[in-house]
C-alpha positions as CSV (number, residue, x, y, z in Angstrom):
1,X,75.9,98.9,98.1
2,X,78.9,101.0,98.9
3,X,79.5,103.8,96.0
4,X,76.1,103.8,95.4
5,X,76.5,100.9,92.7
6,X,78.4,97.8,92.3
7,X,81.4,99.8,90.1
8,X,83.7,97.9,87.5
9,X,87.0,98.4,88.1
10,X,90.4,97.7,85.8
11,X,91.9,96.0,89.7
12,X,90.9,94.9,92.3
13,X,93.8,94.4,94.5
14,X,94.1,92.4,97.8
15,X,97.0,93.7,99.7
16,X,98.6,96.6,100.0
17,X,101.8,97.8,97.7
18,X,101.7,94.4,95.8
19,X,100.9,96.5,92.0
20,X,98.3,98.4,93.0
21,X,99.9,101.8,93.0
22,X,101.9,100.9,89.5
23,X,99.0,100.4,87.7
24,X,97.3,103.3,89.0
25,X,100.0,105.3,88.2
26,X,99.4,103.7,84.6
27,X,96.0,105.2,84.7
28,X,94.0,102.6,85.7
29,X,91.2,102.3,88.0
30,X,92.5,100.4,91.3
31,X,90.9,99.3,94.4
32,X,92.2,97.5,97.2
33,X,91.2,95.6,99.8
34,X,93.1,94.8,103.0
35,X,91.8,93.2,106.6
36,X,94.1,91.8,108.8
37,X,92.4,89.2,111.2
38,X,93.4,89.5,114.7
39,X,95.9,86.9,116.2
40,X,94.9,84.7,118.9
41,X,96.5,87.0,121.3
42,X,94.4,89.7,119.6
43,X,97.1,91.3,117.6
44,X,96.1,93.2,114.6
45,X,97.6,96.0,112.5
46,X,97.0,98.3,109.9
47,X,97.9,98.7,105.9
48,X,100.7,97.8,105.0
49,X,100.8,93.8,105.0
50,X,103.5,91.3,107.3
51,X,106.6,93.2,106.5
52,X,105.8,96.7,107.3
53,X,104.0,96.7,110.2
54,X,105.1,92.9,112.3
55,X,107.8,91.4,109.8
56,X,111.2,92.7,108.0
57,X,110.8,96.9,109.1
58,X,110.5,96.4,113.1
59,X,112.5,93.1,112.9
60,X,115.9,95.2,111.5
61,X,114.9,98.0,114.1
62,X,115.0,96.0,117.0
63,X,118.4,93.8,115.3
64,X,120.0,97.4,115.1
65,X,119.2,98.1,118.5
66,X,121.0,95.3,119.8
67,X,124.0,96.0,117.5
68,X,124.2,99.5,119.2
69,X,124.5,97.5,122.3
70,X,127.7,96.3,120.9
71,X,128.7,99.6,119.9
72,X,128.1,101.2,122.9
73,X,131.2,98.3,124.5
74,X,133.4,98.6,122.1
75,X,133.4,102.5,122.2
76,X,135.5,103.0,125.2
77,X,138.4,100.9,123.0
78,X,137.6,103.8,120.7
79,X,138.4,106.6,123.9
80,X,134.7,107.2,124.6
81,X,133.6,107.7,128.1
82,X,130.6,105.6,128.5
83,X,128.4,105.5,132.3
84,X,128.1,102.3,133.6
85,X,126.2,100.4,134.1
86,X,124.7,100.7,130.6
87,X,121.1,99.2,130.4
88,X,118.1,98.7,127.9
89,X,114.6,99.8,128.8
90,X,112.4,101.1,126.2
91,X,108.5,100.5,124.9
92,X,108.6,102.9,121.4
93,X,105.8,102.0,119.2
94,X,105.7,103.6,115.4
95,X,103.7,103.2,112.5
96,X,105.6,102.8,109.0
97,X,102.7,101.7,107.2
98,X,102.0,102.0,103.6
99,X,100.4,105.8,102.7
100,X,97.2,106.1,102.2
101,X,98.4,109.4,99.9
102,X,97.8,106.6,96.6
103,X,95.5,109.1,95.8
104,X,94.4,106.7,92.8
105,X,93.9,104.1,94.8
106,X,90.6,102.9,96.6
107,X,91.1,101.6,99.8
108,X,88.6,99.5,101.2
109,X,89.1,98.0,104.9
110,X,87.3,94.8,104.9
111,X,87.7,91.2,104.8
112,X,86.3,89.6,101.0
113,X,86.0,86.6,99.2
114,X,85.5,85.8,96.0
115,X,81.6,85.6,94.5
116,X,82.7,84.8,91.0
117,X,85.6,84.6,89.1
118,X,84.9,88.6,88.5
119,X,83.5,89.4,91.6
120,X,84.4,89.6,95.2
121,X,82.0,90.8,98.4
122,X,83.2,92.0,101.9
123,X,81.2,93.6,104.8
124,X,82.2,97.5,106.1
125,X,82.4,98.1,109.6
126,X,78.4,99.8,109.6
127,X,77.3,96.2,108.2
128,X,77.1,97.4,104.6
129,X,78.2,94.9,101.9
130,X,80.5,95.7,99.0
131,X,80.9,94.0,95.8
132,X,83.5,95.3,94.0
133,X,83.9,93.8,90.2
134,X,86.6,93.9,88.0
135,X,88.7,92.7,84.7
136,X,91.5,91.9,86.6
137,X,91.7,90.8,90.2
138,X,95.3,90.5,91.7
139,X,95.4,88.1,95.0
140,X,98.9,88.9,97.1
141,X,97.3,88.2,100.7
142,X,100.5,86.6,101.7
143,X,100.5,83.9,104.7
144,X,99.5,84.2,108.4
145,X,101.7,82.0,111.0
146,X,101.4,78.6,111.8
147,X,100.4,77.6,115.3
148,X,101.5,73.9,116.7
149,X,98.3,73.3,118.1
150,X,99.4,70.1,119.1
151,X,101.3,71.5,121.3
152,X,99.2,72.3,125.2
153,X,99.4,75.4,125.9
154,X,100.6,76.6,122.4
155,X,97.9,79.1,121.8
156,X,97.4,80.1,125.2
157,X,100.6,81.2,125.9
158,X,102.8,81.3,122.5
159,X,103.5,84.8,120.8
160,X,103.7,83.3,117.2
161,X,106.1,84.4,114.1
162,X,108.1,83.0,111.0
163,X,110.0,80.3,109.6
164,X,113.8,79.2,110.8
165,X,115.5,82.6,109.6
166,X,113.1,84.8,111.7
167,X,113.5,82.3,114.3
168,X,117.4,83.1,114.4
169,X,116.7,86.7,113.9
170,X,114.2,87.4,117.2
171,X,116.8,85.1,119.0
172,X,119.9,87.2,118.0
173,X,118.1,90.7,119.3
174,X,116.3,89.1,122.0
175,X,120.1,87.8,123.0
176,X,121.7,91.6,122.1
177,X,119.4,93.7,124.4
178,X,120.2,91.4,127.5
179,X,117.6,88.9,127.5
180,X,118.1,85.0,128.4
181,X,116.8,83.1,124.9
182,X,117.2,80.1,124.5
183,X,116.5,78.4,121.0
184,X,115.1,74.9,120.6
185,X,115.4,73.3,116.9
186,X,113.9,69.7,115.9
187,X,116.3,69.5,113.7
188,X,118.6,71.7,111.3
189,X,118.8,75.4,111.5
190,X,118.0,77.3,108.3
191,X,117.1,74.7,106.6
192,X,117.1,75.8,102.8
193,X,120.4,77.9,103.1
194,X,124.1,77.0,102.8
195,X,124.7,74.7,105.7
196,X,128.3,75.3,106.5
197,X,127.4,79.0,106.6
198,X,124.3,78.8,108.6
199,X,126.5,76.1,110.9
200,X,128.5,79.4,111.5
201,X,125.5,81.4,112.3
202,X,125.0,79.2,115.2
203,X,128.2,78.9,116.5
204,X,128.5,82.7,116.7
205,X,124.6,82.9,118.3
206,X,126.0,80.6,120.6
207,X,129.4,82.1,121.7
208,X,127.4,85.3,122.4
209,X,125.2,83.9,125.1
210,X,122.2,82.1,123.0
211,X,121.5,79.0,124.3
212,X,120.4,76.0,121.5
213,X,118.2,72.9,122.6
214,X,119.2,70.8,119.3
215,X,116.8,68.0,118.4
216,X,114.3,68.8,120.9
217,X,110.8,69.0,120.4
218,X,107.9,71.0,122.8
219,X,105.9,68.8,124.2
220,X,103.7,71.0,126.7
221,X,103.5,74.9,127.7
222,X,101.9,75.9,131.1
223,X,101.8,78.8,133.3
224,X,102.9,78.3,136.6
225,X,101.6,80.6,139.6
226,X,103.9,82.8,139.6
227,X,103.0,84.2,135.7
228,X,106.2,82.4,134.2
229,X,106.1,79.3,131.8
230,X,107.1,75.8,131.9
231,X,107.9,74.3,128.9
232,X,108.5,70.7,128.5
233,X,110.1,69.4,125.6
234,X,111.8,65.8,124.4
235,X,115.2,65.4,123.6
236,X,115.3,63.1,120.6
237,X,118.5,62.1,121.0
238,X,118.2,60.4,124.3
239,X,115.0,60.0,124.4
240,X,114.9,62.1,128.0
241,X,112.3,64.9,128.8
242,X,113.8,68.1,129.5
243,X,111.8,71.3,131.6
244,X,112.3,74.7,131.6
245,X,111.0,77.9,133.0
246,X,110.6,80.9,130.5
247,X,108.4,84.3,130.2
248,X,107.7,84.3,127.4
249,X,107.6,81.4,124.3
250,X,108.1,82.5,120.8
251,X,106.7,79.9,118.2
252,X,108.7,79.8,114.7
253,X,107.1,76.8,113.2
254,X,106.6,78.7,109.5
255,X,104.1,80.0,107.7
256,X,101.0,79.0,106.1
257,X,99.1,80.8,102.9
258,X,96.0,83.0,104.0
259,X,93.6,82.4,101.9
260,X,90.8,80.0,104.0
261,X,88.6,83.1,103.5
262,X,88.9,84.3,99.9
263,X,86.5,81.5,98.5
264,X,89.0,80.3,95.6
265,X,86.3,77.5,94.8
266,X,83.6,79.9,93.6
267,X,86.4,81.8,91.4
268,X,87.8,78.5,89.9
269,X,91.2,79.2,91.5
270,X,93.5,75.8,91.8
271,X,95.3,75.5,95.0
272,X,98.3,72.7,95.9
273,X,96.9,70.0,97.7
274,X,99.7,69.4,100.0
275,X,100.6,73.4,100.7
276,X,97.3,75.3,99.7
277,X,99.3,77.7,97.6
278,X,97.9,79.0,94.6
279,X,99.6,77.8,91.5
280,X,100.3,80.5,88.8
281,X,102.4,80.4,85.9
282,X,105.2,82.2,84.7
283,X,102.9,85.3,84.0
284,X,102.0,85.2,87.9
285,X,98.3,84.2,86.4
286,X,96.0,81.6,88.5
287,X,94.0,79.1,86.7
288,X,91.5,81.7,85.8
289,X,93.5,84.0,83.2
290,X,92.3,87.1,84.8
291,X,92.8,86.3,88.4
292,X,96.3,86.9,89.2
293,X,98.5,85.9,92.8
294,X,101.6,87.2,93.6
295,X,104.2,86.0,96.7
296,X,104.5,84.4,99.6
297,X,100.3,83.4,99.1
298,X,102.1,81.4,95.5
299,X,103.7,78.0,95.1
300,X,107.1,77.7,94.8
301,X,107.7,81.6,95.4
302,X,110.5,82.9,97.5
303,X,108.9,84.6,100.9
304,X,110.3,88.0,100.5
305,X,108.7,90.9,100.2
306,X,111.1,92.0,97.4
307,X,110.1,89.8,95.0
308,X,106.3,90.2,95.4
309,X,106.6,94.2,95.3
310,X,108.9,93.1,91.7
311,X,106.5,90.9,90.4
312,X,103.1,93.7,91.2
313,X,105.2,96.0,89.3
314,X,105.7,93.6,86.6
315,X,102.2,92.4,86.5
316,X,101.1,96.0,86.3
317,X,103.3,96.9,83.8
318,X,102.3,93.7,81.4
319,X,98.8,94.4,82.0
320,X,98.7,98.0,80.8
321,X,101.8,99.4,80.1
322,X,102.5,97.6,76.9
323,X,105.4,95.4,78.8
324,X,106.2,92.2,78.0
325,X,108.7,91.2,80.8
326,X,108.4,88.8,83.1
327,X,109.6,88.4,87.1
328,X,112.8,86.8,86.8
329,X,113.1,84.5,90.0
330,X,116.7,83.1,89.9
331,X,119.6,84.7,91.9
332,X,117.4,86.6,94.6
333,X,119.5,88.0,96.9
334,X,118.7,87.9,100.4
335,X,120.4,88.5,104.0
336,X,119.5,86.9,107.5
337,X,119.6,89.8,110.2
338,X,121.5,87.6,113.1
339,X,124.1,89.5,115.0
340,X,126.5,88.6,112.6
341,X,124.9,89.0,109.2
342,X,124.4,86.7,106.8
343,X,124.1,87.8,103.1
344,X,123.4,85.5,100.3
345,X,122.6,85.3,96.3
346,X,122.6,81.9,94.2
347,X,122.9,78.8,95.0
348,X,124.4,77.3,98.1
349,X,126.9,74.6,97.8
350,X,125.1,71.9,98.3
351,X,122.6,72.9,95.5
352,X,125.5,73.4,93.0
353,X,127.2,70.0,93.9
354,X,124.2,68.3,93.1
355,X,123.1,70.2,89.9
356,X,126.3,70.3,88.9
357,X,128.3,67.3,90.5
358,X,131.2,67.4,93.1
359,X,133.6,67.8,89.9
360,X,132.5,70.6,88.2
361,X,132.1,73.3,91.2
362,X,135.1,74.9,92.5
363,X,134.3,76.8,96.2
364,X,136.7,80.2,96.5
365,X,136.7,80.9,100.4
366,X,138.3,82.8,103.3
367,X,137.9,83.9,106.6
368,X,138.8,87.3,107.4
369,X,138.6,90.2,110.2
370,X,136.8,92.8,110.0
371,X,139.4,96.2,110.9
372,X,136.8,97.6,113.0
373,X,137.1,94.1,114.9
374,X,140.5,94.7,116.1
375,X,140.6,97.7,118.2
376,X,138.1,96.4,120.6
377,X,139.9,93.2,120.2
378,X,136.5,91.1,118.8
379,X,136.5,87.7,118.0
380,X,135.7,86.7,114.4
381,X,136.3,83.3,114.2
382,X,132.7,83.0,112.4
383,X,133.3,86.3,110.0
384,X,133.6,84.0,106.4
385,X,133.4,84.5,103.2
386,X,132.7,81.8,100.0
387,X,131.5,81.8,96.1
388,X,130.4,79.2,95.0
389,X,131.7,78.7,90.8
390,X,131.4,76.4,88.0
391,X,134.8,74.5,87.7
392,X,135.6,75.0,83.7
393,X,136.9,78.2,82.6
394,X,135.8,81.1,82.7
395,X,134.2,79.9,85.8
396,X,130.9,81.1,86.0
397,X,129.6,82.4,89.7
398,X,127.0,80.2,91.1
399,X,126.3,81.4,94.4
400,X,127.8,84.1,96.8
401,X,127.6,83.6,100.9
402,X,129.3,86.5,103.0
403,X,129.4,86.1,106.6
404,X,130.0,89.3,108.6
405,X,128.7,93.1,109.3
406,X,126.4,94.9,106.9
407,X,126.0,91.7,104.9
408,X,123.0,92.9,103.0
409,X,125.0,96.2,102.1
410,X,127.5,94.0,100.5
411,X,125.4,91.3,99.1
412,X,123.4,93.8,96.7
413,X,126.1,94.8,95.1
414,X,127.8,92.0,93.8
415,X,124.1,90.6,93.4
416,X,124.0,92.3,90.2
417,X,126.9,91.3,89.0
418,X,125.9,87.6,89.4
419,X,122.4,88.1,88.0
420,X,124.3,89.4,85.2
421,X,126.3,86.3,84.7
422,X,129.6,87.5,86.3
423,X,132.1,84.8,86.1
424,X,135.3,84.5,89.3
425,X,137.6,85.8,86.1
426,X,135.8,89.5,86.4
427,X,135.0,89.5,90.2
428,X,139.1,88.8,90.9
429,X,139.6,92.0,88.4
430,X,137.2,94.1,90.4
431,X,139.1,96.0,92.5
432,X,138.1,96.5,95.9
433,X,137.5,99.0,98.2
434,X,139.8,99.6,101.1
435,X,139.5,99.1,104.1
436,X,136.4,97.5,103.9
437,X,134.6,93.7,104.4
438,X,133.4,93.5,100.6
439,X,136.9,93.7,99.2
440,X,137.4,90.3,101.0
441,X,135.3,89.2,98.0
442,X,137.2,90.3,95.5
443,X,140.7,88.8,97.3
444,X,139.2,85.0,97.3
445,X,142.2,83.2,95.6
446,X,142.0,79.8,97.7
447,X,140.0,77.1,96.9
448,X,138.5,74.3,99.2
449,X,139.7,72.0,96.4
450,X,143.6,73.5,97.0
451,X,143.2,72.7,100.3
């Protein structure tokens, strides 16, 4: 047995910054144990889960590199010489992951499962096993991506990632560095957000040289000769079949939990039927008191890594720092990295109309132009602004949706302010800062309902 013994331990921690190093830092024994299973196209990575290492840190790399693309054309407007042609052609690889410098924290690189509700057992590289024991076990393996296997030629010849958002994100920088995408949705995009603003995302995706296949569905993916692909798809609006030479096909079909390997069973762990989520209370705790399960691997979680880094702390905090609070889920910010970002907190306006009916909710919106727009003479038809508030005085602040550069900059903020119960009364006596996009938010005095 590795360590000489089987050892019990306060944690046991699946994932990497999900807790572990708060409740070290609390003086408890912690161990954790990561393996990332290679993808189908062999991918693997290192500590440091999804977001580090394939998800959130290299996607806003890559969306920044496009945006310097549109930098770089707007600077002669600015008196900047700049060569031409100007062209993109880089391979930069860099690892970001999580440190191994916990120096309280065991790390153990190997795939485990459960062999009781106290117990879990992996194999090391060398063949040796490990059983690691604990009081509390903390499960945050997140999900893995879903492949339409359906779909010939899917696995062969698909490079696989997230849900809608993502989709729109990979688009957006594929589209920014110079590169022909084209997007192909069954049906709505961003399906969960505010419609009329993700409508807007589209629009400006499109009016910037992404190409949209709505209501289509893949049928087929094969390589032809030549290396390229053919894709063949169905247009579910006219019933045609459409074809299309690409070289390369990005899959963003969503996500699914990873946990086929842990052996829940043995540990007593209830899953959802329909999803395969874990289900956990309000105390993030599984069926089993003990055994814990924290983000995008729990029902009815939001899929940020945010939250889940929030709720480890929490958990940590609850189980030996004498704490008593618990992860508060509502009013999450959150921001969608498209060229033109789109920053969000609350609910969206169709959630509030049908919570609160069509009479109660009030909409404050505008569109506006960014100043460093106007020099280089940029369009910003899409650049939009709305918040979404209850109708009666003092008109409480349901939902924020900004439309525009740095969106995530300027959601945070006034993300705070909403948590905190902000009502349209106080944000209209914030004053703003000039010249900047986030004072449009404070400057929202039409309604939809005024016309």
């Amino acid at each position: 047995l590795f360590w000489d013994a089987v050892k019990l331990l306060r944690v046991a921690l699946w994932e990497a910054e999900a807790g572990g190093s708060r409740a070290a830092q609390l003086g408890r024994k912690v161990a954790v144990v990561d393996y990332v299973e290679p993808s189908p196209r062999g991918t693997r990575w290192g500590l440091g889960g999804t977001c580090v290492n394939v998800g959130c840190i290299p996607k806003k790399l890559m969306h920044q590199a496009a945006l310097l693309g549109g930098l770089i054309r707007d600077a002669p407007h600015y008196g900047w010489e700049v060569a031409q042609p100007v062209l993109h052609d880089w391979c930069f690889s860099a690892t970001l992951g999580w440190r191994r410098k916990r120096r309280k924290v065991k790390y153990f690189n190997v795939k485990a499962g459960f062999v009781d509700e106290h117990t879990v057992r992996g194999v090391a590289k060398g063949g040796k096993e490990i059983l690691l024991s604990a009081d509390h076990i903390v499960i945050a393996t997140g999900g893995r991506p879903r492949y339409p296997a359906h779909i010939e030629g899917a696995l062969e010849y698909g490079i696989t990632t997230g849900a809608a958002d993502v989709a729109l994100e990979c688009a957006g920088f594929l589209t920014g560095i110079g590169l022909d995408t084209t997007v192909m949705m069954r049906s709505i995009p961003l399906r969960g957000f505010d419609q009329q603003m993700s409508s807007l995302v589209t629009e400006h995706m499109a009016s910037h040289g992404t190409r949209f296949l709505r209501g289509c569905t893949p049928s087929q993916v094969r390589r032809l000769p030549d290396g390229q692909l053919q894709v063949t798809w169905e247009d579910r609006t006219t019933g045609k079949e459409g074809t299309g030479t690409f070289n390369t096909v990005l899959w963003a079909v969503g996500r699914a939990p990873d946990t086929r390997s842990l052996n829940l069973e043995k540990a007593g762990v209830d899953t959802s039927p329909n999803t395969q989520k874990i289900l956990v209370d309000s105390r993030e705790a599984t069926s089993v008191p003990h055994i814990y399960a924290i983000g995008d691997v729990v029902e009815g979680r939001p899929e940020l890594t945010p939250t889940a880094v929030m709720a480890g702390r929490l958990l940590a905090q609850r189980l030996f720092g004498g704490s008593s609070d618990l992860m508060d889920y509502d009013k999450v910010p959150t921001t969608v990295f498209t060229p033109l970002e789109y920053g969000c907190v609350g609910l969206s306006e169709e959630e509030a109309v049908s919570r609160h009916g069509q009479e109660r909710v009030e909409v404050y919106h505008a569109h506006y132009k960014p100043l460093e727009f106007t020099v280089p003479g940029r369009d910003a038809s899409q650049c939009y602004v709305k918040m979404v508030c209850l109708r009666e005085p003092p008109q409480l602040v349901l939902g924020l949706h900004f439309l525009g550069p740095n969106a995530g900059e300027v959601t945070q903020g006034f993300a705070l302010g909403i948590k905190c119960g902000a009502s349209y009364v106080q944000v209209m006596q914030t004053v703003g800062i000039h010249p900047t996009c986030s004072e449009e938010i404070v400057k929202l005095r039409i309604s939809k309902r005024s016309g």
